[in-house]
C-alpha positions as CSV (number, residue, x, y, z in Angstrom):
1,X,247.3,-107.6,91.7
2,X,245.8,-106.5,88.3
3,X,242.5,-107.3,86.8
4,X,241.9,-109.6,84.3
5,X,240.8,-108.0,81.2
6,X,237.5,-107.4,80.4
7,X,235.8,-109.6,77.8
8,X,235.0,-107.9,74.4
9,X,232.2,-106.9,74.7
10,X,232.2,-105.5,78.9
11,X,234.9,-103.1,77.0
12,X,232.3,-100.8,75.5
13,X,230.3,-98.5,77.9
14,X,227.1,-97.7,75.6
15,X,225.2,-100.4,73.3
16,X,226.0,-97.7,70.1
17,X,229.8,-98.2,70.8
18,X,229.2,-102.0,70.0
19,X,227.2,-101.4,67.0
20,X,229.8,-98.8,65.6
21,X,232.6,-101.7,66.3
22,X,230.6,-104.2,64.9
23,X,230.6,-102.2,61.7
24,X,233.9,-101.3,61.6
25,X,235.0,-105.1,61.7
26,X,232.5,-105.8,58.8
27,X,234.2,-102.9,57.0
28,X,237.5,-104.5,57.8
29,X,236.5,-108.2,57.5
30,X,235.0,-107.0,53.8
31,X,238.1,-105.3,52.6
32,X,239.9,-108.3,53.4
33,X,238.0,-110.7,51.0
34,X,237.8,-108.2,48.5
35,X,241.9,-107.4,48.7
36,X,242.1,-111.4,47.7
37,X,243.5,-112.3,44.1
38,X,240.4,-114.5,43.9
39,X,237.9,-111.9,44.1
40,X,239.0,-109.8,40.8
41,X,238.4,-111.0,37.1
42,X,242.1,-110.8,36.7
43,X,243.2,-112.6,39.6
44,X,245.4,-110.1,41.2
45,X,244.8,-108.6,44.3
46,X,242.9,-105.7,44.4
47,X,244.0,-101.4,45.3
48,X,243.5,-101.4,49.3
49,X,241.0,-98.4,48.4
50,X,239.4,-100.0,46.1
51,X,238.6,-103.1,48.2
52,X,237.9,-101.1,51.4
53,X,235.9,-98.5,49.7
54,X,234.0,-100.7,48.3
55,X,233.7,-102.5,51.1
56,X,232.3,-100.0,53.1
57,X,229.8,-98.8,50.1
58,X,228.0,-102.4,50.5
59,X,228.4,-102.4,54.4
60,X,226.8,-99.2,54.6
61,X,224.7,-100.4,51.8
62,X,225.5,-97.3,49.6
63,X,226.2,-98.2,46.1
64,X,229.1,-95.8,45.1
65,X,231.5,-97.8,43.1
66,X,235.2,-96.7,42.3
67,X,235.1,-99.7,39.3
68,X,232.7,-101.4,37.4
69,X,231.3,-104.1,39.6
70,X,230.9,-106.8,37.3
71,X,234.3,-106.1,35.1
72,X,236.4,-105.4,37.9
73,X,235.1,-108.0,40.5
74,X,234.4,-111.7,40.0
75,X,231.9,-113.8,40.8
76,X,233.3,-114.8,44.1
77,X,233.9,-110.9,44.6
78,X,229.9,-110.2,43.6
79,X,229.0,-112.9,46.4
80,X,230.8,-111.0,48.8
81,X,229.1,-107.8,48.1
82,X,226.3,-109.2,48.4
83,X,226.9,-110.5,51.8
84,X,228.0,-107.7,52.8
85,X,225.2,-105.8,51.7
86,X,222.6,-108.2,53.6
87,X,224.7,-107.8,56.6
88,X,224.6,-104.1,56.3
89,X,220.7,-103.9,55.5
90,X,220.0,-106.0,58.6
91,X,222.1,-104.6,60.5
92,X,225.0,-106.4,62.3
93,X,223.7,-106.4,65.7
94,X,220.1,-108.1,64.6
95,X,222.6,-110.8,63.0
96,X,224.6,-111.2,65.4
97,X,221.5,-111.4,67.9
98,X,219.8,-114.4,65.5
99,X,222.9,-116.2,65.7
100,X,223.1,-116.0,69.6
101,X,219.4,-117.3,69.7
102,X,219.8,-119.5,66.9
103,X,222.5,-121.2,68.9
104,X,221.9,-120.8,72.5
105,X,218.2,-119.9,72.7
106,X,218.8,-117.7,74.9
107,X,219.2,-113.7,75.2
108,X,221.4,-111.7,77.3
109,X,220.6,-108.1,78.7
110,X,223.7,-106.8,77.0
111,X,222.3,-108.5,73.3
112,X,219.0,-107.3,74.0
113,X,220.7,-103.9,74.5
114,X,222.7,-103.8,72.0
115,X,220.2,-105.1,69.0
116,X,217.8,-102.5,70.4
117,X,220.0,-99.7,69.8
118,X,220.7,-101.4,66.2
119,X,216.7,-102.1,64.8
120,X,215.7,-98.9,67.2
121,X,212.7,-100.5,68.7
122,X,210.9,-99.1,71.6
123,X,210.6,-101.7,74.4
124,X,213.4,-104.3,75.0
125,X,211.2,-107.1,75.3
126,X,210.3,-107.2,71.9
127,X,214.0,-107.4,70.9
128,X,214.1,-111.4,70.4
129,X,210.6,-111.7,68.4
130,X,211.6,-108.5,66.2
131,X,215.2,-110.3,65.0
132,X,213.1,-113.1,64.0
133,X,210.4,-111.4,62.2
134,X,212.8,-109.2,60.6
135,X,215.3,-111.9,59.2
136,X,212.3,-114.3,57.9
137,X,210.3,-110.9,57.0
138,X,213.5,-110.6,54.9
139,X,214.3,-112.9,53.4
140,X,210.5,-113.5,52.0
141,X,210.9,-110.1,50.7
142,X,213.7,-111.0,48.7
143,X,212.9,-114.3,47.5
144,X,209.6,-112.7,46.1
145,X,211.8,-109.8,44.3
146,X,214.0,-112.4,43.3
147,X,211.6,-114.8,41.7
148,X,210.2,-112.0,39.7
149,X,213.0,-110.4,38.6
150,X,214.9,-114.1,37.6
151,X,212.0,-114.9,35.5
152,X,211.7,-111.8,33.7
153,X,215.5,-112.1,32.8
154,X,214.4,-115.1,31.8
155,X,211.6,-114.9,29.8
156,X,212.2,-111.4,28.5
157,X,215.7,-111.2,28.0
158,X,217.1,-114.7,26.8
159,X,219.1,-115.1,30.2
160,X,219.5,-118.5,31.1
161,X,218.0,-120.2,33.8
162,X,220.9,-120.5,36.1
163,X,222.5,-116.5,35.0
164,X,218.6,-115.5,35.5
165,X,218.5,-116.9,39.1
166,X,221.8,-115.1,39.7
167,X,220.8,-111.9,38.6
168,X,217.5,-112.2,40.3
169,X,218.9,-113.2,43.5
170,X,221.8,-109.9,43.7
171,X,219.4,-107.3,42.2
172,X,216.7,-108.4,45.1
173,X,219.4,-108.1,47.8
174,X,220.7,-104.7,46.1
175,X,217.1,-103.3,46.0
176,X,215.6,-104.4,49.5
177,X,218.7,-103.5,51.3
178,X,219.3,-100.1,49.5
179,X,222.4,-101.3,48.7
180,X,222.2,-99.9,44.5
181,X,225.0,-102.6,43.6
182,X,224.9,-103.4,40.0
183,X,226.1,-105.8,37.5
184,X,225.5,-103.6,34.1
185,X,227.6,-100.9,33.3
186,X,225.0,-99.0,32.6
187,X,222.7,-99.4,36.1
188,X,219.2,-99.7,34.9
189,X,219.0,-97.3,32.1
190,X,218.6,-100.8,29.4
191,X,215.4,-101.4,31.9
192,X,213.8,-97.9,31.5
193,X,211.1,-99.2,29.7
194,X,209.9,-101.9,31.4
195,X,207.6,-101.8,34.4
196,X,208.5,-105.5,35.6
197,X,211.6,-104.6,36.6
198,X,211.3,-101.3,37.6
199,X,208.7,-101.7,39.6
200,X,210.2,-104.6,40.9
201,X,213.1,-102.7,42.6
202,X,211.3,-100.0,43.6
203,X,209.0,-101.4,45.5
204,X,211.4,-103.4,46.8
205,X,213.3,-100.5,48.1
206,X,210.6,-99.0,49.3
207,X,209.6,-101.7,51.7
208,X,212.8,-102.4,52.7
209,X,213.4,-98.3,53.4
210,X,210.4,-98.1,55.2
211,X,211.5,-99.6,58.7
212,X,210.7,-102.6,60.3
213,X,208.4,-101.5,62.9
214,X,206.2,-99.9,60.3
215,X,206.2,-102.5,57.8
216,X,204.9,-104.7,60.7
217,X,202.2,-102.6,61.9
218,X,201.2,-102.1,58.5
219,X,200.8,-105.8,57.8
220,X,198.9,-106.0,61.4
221,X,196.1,-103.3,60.7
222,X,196.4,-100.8,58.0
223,X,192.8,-100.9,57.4
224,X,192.7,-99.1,60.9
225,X,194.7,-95.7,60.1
226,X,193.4,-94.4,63.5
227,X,195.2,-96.8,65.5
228,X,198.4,-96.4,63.9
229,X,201.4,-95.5,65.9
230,X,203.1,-91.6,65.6
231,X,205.8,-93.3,64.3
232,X,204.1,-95.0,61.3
233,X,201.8,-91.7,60.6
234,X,204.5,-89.8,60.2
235,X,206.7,-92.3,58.1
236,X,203.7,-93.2,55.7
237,X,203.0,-89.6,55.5
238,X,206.3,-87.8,54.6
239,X,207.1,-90.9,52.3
240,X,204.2,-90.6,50.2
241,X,204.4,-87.1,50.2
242,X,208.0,-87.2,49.0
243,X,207.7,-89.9,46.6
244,X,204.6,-87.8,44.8
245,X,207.0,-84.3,45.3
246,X,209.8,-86.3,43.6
247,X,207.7,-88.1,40.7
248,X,206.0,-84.2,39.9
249,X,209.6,-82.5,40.1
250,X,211.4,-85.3,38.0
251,X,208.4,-85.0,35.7
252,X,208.6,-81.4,35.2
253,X,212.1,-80.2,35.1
254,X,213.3,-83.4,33.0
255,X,210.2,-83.9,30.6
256,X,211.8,-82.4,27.4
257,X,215.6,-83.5,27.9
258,X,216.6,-85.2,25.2
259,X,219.5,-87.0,27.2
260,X,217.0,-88.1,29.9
261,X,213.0,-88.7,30.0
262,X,212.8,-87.2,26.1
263,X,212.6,-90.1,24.4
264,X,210.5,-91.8,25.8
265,X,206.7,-91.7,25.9
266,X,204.1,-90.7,28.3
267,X,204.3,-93.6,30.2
268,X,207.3,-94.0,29.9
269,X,208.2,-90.6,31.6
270,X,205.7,-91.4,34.4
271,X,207.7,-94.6,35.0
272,X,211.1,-93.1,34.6
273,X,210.0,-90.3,37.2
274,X,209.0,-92.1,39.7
275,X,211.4,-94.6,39.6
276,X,213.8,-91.8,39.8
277,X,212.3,-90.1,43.1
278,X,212.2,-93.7,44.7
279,X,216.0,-94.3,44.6
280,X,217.2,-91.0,46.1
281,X,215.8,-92.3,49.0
282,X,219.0,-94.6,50.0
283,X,218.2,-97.5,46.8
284,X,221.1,-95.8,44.8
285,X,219.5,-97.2,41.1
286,X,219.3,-95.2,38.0
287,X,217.4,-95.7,34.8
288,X,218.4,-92.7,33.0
289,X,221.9,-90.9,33.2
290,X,222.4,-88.4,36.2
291,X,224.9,-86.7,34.7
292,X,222.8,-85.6,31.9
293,X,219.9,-84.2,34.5
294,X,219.3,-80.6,34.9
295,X,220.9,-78.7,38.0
296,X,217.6,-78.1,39.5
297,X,216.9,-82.1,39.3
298,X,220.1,-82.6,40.9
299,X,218.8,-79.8,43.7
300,X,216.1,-82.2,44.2
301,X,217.4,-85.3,44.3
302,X,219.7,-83.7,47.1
303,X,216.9,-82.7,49.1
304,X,215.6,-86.6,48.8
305,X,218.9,-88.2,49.7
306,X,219.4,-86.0,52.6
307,X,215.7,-87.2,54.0
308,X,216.7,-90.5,53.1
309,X,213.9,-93.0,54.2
310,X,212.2,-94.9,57.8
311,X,213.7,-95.5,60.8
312,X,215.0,-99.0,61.7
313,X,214.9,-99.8,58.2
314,X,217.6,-100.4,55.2
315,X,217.5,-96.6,54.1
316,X,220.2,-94.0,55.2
317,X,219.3,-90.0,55.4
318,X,218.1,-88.5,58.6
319,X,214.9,-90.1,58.1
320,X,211.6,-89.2,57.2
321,X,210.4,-89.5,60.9
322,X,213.1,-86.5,61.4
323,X,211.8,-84.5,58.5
324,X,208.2,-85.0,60.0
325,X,209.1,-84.5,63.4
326,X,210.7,-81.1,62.7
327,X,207.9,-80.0,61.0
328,X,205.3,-80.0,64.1
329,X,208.6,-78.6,66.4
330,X,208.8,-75.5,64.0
331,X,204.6,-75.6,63.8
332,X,204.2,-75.4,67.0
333,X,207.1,-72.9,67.5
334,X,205.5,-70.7,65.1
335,X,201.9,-71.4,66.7
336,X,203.1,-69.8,70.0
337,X,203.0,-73.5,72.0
338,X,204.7,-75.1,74.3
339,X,204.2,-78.3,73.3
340,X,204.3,-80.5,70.4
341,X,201.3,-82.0,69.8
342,X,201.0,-84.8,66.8
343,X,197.5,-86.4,66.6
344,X,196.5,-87.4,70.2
345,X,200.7,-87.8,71.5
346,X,202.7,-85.3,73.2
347,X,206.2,-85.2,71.6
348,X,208.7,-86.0,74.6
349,X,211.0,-83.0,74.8
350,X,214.4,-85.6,74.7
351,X,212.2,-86.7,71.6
352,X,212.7,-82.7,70.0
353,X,216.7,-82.4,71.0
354,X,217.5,-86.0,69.1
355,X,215.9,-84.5,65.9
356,X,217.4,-80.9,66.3
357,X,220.7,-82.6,66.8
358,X,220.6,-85.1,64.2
359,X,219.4,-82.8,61.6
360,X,222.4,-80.4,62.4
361,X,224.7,-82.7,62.4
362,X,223.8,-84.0,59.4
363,X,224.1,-80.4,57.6
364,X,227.3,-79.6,59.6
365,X,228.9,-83.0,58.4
366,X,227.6,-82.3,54.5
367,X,229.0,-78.4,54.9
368,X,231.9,-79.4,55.9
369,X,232.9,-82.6,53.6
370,X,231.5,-80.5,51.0
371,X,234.3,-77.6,51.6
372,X,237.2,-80.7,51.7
373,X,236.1,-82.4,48.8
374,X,236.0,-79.0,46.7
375,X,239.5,-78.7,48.2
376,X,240.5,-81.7,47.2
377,X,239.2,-82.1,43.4
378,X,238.4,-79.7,40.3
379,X,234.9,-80.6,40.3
380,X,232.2,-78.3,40.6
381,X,230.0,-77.4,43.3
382,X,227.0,-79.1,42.8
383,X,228.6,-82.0,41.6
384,X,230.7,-82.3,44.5
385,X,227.5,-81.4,46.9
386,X,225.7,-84.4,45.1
387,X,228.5,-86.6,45.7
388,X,228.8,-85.9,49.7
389,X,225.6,-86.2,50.4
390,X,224.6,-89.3,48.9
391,X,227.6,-90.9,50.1
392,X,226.2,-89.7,53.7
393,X,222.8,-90.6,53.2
394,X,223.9,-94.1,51.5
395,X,221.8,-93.1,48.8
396,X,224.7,-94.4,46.2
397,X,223.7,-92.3,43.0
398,X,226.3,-90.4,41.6
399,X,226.5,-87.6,38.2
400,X,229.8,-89.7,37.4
401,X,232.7,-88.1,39.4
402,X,233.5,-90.8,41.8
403,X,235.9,-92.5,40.8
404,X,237.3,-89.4,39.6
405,X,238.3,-87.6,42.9
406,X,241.1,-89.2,44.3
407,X,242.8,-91.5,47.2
408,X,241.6,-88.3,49.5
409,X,238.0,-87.9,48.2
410,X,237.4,-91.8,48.4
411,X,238.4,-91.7,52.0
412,X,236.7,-89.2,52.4
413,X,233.5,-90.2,50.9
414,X,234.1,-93.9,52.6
415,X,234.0,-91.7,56.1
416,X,230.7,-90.4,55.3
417,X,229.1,-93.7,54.2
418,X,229.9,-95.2,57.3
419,X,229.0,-92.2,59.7
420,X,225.8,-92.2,57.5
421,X,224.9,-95.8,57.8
422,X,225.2,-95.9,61.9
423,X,223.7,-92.2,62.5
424,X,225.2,-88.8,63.7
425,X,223.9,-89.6,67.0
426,X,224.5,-92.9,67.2
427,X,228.3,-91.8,66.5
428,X,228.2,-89.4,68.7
429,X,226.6,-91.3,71.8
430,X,229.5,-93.7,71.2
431,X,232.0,-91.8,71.7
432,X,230.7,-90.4,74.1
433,X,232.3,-92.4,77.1
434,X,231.5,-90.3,79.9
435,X,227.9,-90.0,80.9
436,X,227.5,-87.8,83.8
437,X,224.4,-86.3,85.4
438,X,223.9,-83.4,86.5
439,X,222.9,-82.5,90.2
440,X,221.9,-79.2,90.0
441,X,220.4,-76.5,87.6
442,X,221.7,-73.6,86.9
443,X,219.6,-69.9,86.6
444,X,217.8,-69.5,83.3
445,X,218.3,-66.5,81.0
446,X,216.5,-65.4,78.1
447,X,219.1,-65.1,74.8
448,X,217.6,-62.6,71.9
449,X,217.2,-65.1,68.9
450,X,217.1,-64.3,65.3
């Protein structure tokens, strides 16, 4: 007699294989509304690529656009982005998790499971008061970048009240989910000058970028540095010290362009650079043209999208805990130990494979989709290398060659935002459908390195 089938969910051996399906249906469920004739200013459905690559840009809350978001898509098409780029910041699985409490008030293993291996926290038991906090935490967020943003439109711009609140309310979505949608041609670049809104989004994207867990033990005691977790040492750590690198590189290579920082005057730089080393970091804004910045800005803004930003945040890369990590593996490599050692903790050796693993991945996976790409197109080689790797660390800035490299490249680059969004390991520990352990060891022999 056969077996009934297995409900939906029973299907999936790991919690990551859920979160990777749960993706792909928002993917799918995304390019659907956005194929409707409803969601395009002309009322006829939209290219399949478009719709889906699109789709999977505000999923995987990138930011690469193939068209002009506000020509090309209208306003029911904008709402959808949105959504979809709140979905993708919070992750599916902590949505789907509020819903099931929301509803039921109660929690399964398999939920608890499955969220955890979504928001990344540490003890399972925490799963149910962490969805809450990080919904409400949120949506606060984004009602407070919202509010501001609306009222400068307002005030400083001539917007009315009710195009204001609009624009307010999908720029403070775009910024705290990283998602770098727009609805000016020209991203930011009209807004170079002014602090309100620039510092607006990036400190919205910063916050957002920084991962959950840290924002909340922030909040709790961060006039107490000593009792901070590893995880928050190192993630306030590497992010300041990238956000000072970026604002002192911007600052120096781009000072006396004349198509970038140029024009404008001191402060105006200082604002303009660091608002520039804030969005490599998975926010995808720009306020001057990228196209028009010198290679060895571009060389930088690589290194910066590659990081990306937090754990269990709304930032892509391979995370600033990664960078941070690797660091004290290679110091103490290089120290003779045989242990990592960060403050008072003992790095778990699983701890040191995950971030050796992830960071080659991630280089493997730019290598390679940079070699396809420069197969595919005419484009150089550091435009192309720009390209790939802020499509795979959902950073979402481009030097204007996206919608420029074809059916191929798009899917191409749409594969990358979505293997950048879930994680290389995450991927790869989904598919992953056989776990076996091993019941023996076999003799260890030393291998000549380097």
């Amino acid at each position: 007699m056969m077996s009934a089938t297995p409900p939906f969910p029973a299907r999936f051996r790991h919690p990551a294989q859920l979160v990777v399906a749960a993706f792909g249906l928002a993917v799918a469920v995304g390019t659907a509304l956005l194929s409707l004739p409803i969601a395009t200013t002309e009322g006829e459905a939209a290219d399949t690529v478009v719709a889906l690559f699109t789709a999977a840009s505000a999923v995987c809350v990138t930011g690469l656009a193939v068209v002009d978001t506000e020509s090309h898509w209208s306003t029911f098409g904008e709402v959808v982005i949105a959504g979809l780029s709140q979905a993708g910041g919070l992750g599916i699985m902590t949505l789907a998790t509020l819903f099931t409490l929301l509803v039921s008030g109660r929690l399964g293993l398999r939920a608890r499971i499955a969220a955890q291996a979504e928001t990344k926290t540490l003890s399972m038991s925490d799963v149910r008061k962490l969805v809450r906090k990080v919904f409400l935490f949120s949506l606060a967020c984004e009602a407070v970048a919202a509010v501001l943003l609306a009222g400068r439109f307002a005030i400083g711009y001539g917007e009315s009240l009710g195009r204001s609140a609009y624009l307010g309310a999908f720029h403070a979505i775009s910024a705290f989910n990283s998602s770098g949608f727009v609805l000016w041609p020209d991203n930011f670049i009209r807004f170079v000058a002014d602090p309100w809104i620039c510092l607006t989004i990036a400190i919205a994207a910063i916050v957002g970028g920084l991962g959950f867990p840290v924002v909340f033990e922030l909040a709790r005691a961060w006039r107490y540095p000593s009792r901070w977790t590893v995880l928050t040492r190192i993630t306030v750590a590497v992010t300041v010290t990238l956000l000072v690198f970026g604002t002192l590189v911007f600052l120096v290579t781009e000072w006396r362009n004349p198509r970038t920082f140029g024009p404008l005057d001191d402060g105006g730089k200082l604002l303009a650079a660091f608002f520039t080393s804030v969005m490599p970091r998975s926010a995808g804004f720009n306020v001057v043209d990228i196209g028009q910045m010198y290679p060895s800005s571009w060389l930088a803004t690589d290194l910066l999208m590659f990081i990306g930003g937090g754990s269990a945040g709304t930032a892509g890369g391979i995370k600033v805990t990664t960078i941070g990590m690797l660091a004290f593996i290679v110091w103490a490599e290089l120290r003779g130990e045989s242990k990592v050692n960060i403050g008072h903790r003992r790095l778990p050796d699983t701890t040191q494979r995950q971030v050796v693993t992830i960071t080659v991945m991630g280089v493997a996976l730019v290598t390679v989709s940079t070699y396809a790409l420069l197969a595919l197109t005419p484009h150089r080689l550091d435009q192309v290398l720009f390209e790939v790797i802020s499509a795979f660390g959902t950073a979402g800035l481009s030097t204007g060659i996206t919608p420029a490299v074809g059916t191929a490249g798009h899917l191409l680059l749409t594969v990358l935002m979505f293997i950048g969004r879930i994680g290389p390991l995450t991927l790869g520990s989904a598919l992953a459908l056989n776990r076996r352990a091993r019941h023996y060891e076999l003799p260890e022999e030393r291998v000549i390195v380097g």
